[in-house]
C-alpha positions as CSV (number, residue, x, y, z in Angstrom):
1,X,0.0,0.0,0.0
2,X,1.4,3.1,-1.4
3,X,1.3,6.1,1.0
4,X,1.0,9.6,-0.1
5,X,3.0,12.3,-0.2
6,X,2.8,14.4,3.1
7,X,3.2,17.8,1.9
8,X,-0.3,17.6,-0.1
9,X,-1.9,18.0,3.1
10,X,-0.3,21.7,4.0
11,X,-1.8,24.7,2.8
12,X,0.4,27.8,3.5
13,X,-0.4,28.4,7.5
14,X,0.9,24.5,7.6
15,X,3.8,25.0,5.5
16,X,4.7,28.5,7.3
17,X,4.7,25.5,10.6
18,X,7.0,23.1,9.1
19,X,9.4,25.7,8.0
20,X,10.0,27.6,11.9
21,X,10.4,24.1,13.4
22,X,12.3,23.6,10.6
23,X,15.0,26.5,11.5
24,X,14.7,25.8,15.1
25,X,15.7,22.4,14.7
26,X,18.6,23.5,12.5
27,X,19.8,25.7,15.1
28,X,19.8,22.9,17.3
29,X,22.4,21.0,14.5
30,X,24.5,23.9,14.4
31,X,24.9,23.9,18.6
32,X,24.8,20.4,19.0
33,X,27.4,18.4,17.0
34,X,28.8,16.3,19.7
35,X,26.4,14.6,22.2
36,X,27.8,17.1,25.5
37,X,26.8,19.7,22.7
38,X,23.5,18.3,22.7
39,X,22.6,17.6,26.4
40,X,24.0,21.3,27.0
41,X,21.3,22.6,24.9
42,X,18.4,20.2,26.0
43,X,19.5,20.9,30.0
44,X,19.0,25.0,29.1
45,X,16.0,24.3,27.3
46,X,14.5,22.1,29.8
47,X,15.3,24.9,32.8
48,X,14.0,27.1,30.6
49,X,10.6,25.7,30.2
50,X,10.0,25.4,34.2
51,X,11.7,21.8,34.9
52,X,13.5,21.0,37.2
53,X,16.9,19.0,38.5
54,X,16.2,15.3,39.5
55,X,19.1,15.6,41.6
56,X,17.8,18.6,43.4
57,X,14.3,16.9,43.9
58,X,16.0,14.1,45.6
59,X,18.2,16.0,47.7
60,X,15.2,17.9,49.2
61,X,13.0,15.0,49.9
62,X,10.3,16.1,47.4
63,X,7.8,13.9,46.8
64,X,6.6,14.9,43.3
65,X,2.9,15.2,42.1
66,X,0.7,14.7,38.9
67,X,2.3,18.1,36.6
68,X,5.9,18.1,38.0
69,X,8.5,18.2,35.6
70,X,11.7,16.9,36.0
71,X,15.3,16.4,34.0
72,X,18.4,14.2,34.4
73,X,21.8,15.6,32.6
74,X,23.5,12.1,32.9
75,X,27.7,12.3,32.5
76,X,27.0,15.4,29.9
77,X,26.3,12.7,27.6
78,X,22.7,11.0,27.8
79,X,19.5,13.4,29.3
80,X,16.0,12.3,30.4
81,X,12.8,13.9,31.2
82,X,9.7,14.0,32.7
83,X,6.1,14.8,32.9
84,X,4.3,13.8,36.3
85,X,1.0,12.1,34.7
86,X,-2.5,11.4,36.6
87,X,-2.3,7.8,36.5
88,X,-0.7,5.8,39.0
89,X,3.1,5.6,37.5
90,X,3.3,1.9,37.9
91,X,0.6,1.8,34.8
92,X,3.3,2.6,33.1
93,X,5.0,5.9,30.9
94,X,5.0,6.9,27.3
95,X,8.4,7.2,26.2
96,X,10.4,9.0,23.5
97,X,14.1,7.6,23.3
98,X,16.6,9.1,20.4
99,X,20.2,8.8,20.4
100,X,22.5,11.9,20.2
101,X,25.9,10.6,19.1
102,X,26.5,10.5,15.6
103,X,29.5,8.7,13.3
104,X,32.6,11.0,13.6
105,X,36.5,10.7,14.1
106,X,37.7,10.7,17.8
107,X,41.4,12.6,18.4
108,X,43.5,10.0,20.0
109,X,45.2,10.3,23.8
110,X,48.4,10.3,22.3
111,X,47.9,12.4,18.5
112,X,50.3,15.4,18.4
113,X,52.8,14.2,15.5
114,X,55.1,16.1,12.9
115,X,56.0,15.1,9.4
116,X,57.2,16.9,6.7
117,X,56.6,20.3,8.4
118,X,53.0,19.8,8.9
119,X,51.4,18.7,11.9
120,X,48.9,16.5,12.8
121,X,46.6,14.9,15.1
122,X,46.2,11.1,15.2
123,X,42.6,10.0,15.1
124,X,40.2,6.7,15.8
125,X,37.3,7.0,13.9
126,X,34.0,6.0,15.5
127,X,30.7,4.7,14.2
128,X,30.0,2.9,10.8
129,X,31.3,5.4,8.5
130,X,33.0,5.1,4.8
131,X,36.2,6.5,5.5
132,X,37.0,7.6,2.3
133,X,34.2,10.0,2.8
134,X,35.9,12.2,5.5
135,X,38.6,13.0,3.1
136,X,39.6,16.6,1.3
137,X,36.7,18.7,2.9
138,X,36.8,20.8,5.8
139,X,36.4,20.0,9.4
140,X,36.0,21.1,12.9
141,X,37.3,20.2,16.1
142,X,34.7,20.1,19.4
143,X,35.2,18.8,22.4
144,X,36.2,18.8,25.8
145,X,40.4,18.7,27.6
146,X,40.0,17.9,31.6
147,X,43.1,19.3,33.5
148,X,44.7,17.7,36.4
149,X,43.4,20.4,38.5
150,X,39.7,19.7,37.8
151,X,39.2,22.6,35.3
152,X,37.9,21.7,32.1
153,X,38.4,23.2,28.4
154,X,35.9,23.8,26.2
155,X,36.3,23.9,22.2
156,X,34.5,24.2,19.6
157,X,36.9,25.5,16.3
158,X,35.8,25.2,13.2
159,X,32.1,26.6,12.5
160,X,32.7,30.5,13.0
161,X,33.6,32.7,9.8
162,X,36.8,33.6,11.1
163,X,38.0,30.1,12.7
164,X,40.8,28.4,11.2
165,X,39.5,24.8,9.6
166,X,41.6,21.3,9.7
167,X,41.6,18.6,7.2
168,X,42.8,15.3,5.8
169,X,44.3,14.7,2.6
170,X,43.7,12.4,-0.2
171,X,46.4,11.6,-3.4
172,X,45.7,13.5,-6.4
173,X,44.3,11.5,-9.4
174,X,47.8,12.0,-11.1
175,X,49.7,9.6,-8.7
176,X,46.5,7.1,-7.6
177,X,46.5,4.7,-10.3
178,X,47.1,1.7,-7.2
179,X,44.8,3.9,-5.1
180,X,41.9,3.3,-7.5
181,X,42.3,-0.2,-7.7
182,X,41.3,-0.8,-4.1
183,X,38.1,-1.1,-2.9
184,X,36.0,1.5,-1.4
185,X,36.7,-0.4,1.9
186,X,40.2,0.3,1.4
187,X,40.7,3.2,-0.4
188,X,41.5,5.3,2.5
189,X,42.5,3.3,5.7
190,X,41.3,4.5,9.1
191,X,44.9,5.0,10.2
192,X,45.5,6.9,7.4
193,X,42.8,9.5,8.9
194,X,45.4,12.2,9.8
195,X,44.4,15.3,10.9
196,X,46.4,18.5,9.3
197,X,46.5,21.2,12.1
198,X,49.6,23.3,11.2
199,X,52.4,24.1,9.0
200,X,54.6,26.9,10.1
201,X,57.3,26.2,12.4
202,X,59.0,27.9,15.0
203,X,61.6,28.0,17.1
204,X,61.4,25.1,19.8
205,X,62.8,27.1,23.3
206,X,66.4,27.7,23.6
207,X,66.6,25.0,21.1
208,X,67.9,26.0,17.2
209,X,65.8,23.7,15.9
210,X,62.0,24.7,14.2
211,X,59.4,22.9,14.7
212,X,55.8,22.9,13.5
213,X,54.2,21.3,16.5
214,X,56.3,23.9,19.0
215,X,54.0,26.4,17.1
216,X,51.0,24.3,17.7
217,X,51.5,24.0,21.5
218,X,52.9,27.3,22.1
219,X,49.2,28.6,20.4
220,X,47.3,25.6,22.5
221,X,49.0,27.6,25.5
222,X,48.3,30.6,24.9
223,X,44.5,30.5,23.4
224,X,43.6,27.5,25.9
225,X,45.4,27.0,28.6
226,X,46.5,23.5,27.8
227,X,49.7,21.8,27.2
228,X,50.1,18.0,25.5
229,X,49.7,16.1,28.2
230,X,46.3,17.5,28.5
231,X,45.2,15.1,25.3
232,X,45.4,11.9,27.7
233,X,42.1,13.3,29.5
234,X,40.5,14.8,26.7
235,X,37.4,14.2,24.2
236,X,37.4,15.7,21.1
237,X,35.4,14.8,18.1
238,X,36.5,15.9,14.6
239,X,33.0,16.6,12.3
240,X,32.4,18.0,9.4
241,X,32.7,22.3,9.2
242,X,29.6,24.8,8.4
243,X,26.3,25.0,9.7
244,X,22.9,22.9,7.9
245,X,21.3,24.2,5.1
246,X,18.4,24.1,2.7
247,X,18.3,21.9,-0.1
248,X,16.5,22.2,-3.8
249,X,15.1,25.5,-5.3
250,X,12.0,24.2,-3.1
251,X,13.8,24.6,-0.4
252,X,12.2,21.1,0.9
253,X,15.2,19.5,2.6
254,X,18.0,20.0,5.1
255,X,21.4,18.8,4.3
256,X,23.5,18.5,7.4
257,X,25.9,16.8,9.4
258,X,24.4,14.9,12.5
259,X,20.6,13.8,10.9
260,X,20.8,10.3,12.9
261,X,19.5,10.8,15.1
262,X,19.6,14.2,16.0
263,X,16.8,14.7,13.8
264,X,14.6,12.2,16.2
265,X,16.3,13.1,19.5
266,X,14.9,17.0,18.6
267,X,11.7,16.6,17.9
268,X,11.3,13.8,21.3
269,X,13.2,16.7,23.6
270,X,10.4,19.4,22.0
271,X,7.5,16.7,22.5
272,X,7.9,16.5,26.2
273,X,9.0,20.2,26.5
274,X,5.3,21.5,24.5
275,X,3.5,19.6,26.6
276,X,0.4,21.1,28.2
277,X,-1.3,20.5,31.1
278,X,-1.0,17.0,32.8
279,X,-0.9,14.2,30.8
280,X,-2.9,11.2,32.0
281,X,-0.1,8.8,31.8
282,X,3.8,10.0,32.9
283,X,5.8,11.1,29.6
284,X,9.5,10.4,29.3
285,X,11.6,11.7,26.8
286,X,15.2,10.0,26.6
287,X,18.4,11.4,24.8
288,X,21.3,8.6,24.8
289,X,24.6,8.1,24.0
290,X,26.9,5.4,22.1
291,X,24.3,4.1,19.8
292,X,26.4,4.1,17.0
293,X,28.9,1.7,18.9
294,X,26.4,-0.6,20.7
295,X,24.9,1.2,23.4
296,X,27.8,0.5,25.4
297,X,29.7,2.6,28.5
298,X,27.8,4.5,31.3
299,X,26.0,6.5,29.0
300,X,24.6,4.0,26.9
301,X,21.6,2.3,26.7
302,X,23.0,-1.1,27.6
303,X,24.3,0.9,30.8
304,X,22.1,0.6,34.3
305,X,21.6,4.5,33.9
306,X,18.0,4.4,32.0
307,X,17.1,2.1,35.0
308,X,18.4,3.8,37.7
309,X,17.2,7.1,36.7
310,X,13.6,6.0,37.1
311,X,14.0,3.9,40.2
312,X,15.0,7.3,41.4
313,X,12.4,9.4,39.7
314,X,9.7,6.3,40.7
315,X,10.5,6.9,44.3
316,X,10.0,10.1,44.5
317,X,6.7,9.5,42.2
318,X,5.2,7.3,44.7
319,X,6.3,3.7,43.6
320,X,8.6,2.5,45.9
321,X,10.4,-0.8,45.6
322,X,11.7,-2.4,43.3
323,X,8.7,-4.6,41.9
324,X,7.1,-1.0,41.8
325,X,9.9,-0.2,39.4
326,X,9.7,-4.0,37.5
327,X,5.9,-2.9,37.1
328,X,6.4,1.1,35.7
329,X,9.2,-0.5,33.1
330,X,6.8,-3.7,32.3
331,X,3.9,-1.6,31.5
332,X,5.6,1.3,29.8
333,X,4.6,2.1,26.2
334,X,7.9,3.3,23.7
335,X,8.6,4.9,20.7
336,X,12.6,4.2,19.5
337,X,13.0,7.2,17.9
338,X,15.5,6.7,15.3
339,X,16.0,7.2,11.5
340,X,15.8,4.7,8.9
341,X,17.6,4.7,5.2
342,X,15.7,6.8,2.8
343,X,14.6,5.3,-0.7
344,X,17.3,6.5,-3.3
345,X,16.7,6.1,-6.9
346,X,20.5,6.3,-7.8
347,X,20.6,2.3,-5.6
348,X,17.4,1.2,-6.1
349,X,18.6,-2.2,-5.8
350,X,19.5,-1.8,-2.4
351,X,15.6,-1.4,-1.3
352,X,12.6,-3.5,-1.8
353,X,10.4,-0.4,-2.7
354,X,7.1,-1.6,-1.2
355,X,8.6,-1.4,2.2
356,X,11.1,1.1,2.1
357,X,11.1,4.5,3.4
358,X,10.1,7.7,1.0
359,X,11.2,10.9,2.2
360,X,8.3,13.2,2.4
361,X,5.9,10.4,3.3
362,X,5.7,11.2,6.6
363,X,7.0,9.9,10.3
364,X,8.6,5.6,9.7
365,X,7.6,2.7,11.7
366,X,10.1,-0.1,11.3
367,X,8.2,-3.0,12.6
368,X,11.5,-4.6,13.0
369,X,15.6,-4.1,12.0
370,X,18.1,-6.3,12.8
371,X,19.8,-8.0,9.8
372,X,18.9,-10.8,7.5
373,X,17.0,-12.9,9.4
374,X,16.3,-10.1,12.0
375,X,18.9,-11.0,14.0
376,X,19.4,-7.9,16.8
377,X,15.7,-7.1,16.3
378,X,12.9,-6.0,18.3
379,X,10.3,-6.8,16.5
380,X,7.0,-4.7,17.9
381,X,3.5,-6.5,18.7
382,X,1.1,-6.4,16.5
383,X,-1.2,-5.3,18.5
384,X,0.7,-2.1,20.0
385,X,1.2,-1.1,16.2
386,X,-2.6,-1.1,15.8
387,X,-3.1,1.4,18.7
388,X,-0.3,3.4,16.9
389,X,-2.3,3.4,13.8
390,X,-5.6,4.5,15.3
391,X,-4.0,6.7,17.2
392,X,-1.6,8.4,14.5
393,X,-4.8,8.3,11.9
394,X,-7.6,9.9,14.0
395,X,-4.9,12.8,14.7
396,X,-3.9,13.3,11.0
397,X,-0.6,12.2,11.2
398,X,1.5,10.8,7.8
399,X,3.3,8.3,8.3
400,X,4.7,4.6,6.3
401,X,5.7,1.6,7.2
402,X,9.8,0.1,6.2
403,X,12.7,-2.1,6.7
404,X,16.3,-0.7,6.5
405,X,16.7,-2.5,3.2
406,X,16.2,-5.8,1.4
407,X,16.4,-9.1,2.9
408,X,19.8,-10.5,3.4
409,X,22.0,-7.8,2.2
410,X,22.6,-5.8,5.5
411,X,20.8,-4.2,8.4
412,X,21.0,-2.4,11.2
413,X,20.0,-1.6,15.2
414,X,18.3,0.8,17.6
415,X,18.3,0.9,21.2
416,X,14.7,-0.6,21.0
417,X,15.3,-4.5,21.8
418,X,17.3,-2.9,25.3
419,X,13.9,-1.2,26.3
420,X,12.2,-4.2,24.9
421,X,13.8,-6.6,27.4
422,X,12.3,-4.7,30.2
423,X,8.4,-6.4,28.9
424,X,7.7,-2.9,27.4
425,X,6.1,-2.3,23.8
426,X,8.7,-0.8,21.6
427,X,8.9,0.3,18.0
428,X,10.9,2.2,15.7
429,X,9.8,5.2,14.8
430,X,11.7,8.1,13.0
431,X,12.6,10.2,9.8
432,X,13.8,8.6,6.6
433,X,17.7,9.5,5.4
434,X,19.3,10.2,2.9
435,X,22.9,9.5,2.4
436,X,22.7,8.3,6.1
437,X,26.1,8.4,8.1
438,X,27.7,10.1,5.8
439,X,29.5,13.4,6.6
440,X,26.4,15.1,5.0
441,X,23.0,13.6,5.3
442,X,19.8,14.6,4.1
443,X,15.8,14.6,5.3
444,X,12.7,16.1,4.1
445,X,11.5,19.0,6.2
446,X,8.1,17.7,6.4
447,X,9.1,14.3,7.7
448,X,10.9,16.5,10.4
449,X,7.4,18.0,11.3
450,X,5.3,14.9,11.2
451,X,8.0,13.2,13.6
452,X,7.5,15.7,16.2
453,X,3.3,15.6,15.7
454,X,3.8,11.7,16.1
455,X,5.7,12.0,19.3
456,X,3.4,14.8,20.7
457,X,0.1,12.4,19.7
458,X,1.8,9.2,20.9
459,X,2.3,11.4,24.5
460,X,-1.1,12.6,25.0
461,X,-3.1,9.5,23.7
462,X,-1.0,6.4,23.8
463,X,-2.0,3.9,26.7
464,X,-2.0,0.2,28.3
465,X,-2.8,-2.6,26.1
C-alpha cells in the first residue's frame, strides 16, 4: 500500500509551521554536533521551560505530584525527562528515546605528531562510517580537555567565519593509479585519517631547531590553557565544518551533518518540552549516548543508567520498591526514535520499494531491523502497532511503514530490543535518510514536522494494552 506524499496536506499556515520548526531544529544541528553539545542545549531548554533538576528533587526529599516536571543531565552525555501524569506511575510511561551521538572521528590520547613540516593529530574513527568520505573537505574540532586540576576546556573551532578549519588529505588522481584499484573499503584506511593542524614552524625554546608542533602548542597555550599532556584526558570529536542548510530550489530538505539521530532526539526533547497541562499517563523523553557503537559505556543504553534514573524518579513519584519499578518498566509504552535509510533512486537495488522509506511520506515505523533474518531485532507486537495506527490516523498524522533495506543484504540496530527486554512495547519510529552516516545527510523537512506531531500524539493518547 502506497502512501501519499505528506506535503499535499499543508496549505500555507501548515507549510509557514514546518518551515520555523524547521530553523529551530537547525539551530539545534549547528549547537549540537557532539552529544555534550546536545545535552548542554536540552539541560538549558529544559530549565528554561519550568523543569527541574532530578538531583535537586532528591536532595530535598520532594515527593513529586501529577504536573511536576523533572530532568536528568547524565555524565554530559545521555539526558531524560519527565512529565508527572495522573495515572498511577506503575501503569506505566510513554516514552520517546533518540540517540545523540553520531558517526565521527575521535582525536587519540596520544595524536600530536610532525611530518614533513606539517602537523597532525592522530585519530580513531567512530561509528560505521566510509572512510574515504571524510577525506579533502573541511572540518572542525569540538570537544572537551579535563586538566589535572579539575578545570575543564571547552572547544568548539571550526564553524565561525573567522576560525581556522583542519583537514585530511587524499592523493591526487595524477599519482592514484594503485589507489583506485582498491576497494572502497580500502581506499582510505582508518589509520590513514590524519588530521592536518599546522604548517609553520618555529623555534622550539632555547633549542635551534624549528618545529611545526612547537608552534602548535605554544598557540594551544596561549589561546587555551592547555599543554600536551592534557590530550590523555580529553574528548574531542573531529566533524564535518559549516552549519545545515536548505536543499533544492523548493527549499524542501535539510542537508546536514548529524541527521541520525539528531533529527529524532529533537523533535522527542520538544515533545515533552510543549507539553500542556498533565498528561494522563507519565511522559518520558530520553536522549542517549553510544548508539552508533552498541549502546555501550555508562552513557549507553545497555548501561544501568535508564534504570536507575527511574528507580530514582519512581521513588519520589510514589512507587517505591523495586517490583514497583519491574511494574512502571513492564507496562511502559515506547517509541525508538530513530532514522531509517531513505529510498534513493541512484541504488534502487539496495531497497525493496514496497517497504522502504520515501522521504516526504511522513514519520517511519520499522516493525523490526536487525539484519537478514532479524537478527538484533525487536520486533513490535502487532497489536501495540494497531493502537499506533488508530491513534496516529484519528490525529492526521503521515506516516509509512519500512525495513532498512532488502532481505539478506545488510541491516541495522536501535536501542529498541534494550527497552524491549524490560516487557515494554517498543517500535521504531523516525525520519527517513538520505545519504545516512555520511558526513552530510539529508531529510525532508516535512518528515521533520510529522516526527515531532507523532511524538506529541503518541504522548497525550497512547495507553495500556
Amino acid at each position: 500500500m502506497e502512501r501519499k506524499n505528506a506535503w499535499a496536506k499543508y496549505d500555507e499556515a501548515g507549510m509557514e509551521k514546518i518551515e520555523a520548526f524547521a530553523k529551530k531544529y537547525c539551530a539545534f544541528l549547528d549547537h549540537g554536533k557532539t552529544e555534550r553539545e546536545c545535552v548542554a542545549q536540552a539541560v538549558k531548554a529544559a530549565q528554561d521551560a519550568g523543569f527541574m533538576d532530578l538531583r535537586q528533587a532528591t536532595k530535598e526529599g520532594r515527593q513529586l505530584v501529577a504536573g511536576d516536571r523533572v530532568y536528568v543531565n547524565w555524565m554530559n552525555k545521555s539526558f531524560m525527562s519527565f512529565i508527572v501524569g495522573r495515572e498511577p506511575l506503575e501503569t506505566g510511561m510513554n516514552i520517546l528515546g533518540a540517540h545523540i551521538d553520531s558517526p565521527r572521528l575521535d582525536v587519540k590520547q596520544n595524536p600530536l605528531y610532525e611530518e614533513a613540516d606539517l602537523a597532525y593529530l592522530d585519530t580513531h574513527y567512530y561509528g560505521g562510517i566510509k572512510k574515504y568520505q571524510w577525506v579533502a573537505q573541511p572540518l572542525a574540532l569540538h570537544g572537551v580537555l579535563c586538566k589535572k586540576d579539575g578545570s575543564t576546556v571547552t572547544v568548539a573551532i571550526g564553524e565561525d567565519a573567522a576560525d581556522p578549519v583542519f583537514y585530511i588529505t587524499d592523493l591526487l588522481p595524477h599519482l592514484a593509479q594503485e589507489q583506485m584499484t582498491k576497494t572502497a573499503a580500502k581506499v582510505i584506511e582508518g589509520e590513514e585519517l590524519n588530521l592536518v593542524i599546522g604548517g609553520m614552524p618555529v623555534k622550539d625554546g632555547d633549542e635551534d631547531k624549528a618545529s611545526v608542533t612547537a608552534g602548535v602548542l605554544a598557540i594551544l597555550k596561549d589561546r587555551y590553557g592547555v599543554e600536551e599532556e592534557d590530550f590523555l584526558s580529553a574528548e574531542l570529536e573531529i566533524v564535518p565544518a559549516g552549519k545545515a542548510r536548505d536543499v533544492g530550489f523548493d527549499r524542501s530538505m535539510i542537508i546536514s551533518y548529524g541527521h541520525d539521530d539528531r533529527v529524532c532526539a529533537y523533535p522527542s526533547m520538544q515533545a515533552v518540552l510543549d507539553f500542556e497541562g498533565v498528561p494522563a499517563y507519565t511522559v518520558c523523553a530520553i536522549l542517549t549516548d553510544k548508539e552508533e557503537i552498541g549502546s555501550v559505556g555508562a552513557t549507553g543504553m545497555n548501561s544501568r543508567f535508564f534504570e536507575n534514573v527511574v528507580a530514582e524518579f519512581a521513588d519520589l513519584a510514589g512507587a517505591k520498591g523495586d517490583l514497583a519499578l519491574r511494574r512502571v518498566l513492564a507496562n511502559s509504552r515506547m517509541l525508538s526514535s530513530d532514522v531509517s535509510a531513505g529510498f534513493d533512486p541512484n541504488f534502487a537495488g539496495a531497497f525493496e520499494k514496497k517497504n522502504a522509506a520515501f522521504l516526504g511520506r511522513g514519520v517511519c515505523f520499522n516493525k523490526y531491523t536487525g539484519s537478514r533474518g532479524k537478527s538484533g531485532s525487536n520486533d513490535a507486537n502487532a497489536e501495540y502497532v494497531a493502537q499506533l495506527r488508530r491513534i496516529l490516523d484519528d490525529a492526521d498524522v503521515a506516516f509509512q511503514t519500512c525495513e532498512l533495506g532488502r532481505v539478506d543484504l545488510g541491516g541495522g540496530g536501535t536501542i529498541a530490543y534494550m527497552c524491549a527486554k524490560y516487557g515494554m512495547n517498543v517500535i521504531d519510529a523516525g525520519v527517513a535518510v538520505l545519504s545516512m552516516h555520511a558526513p552530510y545527510e539529508v531529510i525532508s523537512k516535512v518528515d521533520l514536522y510529522e516526527a515531532y506531531r507523532c511524538y506529541c500524539t503518541f504522548l497525550k493518547d497512547a495507553k495500556p494494552l
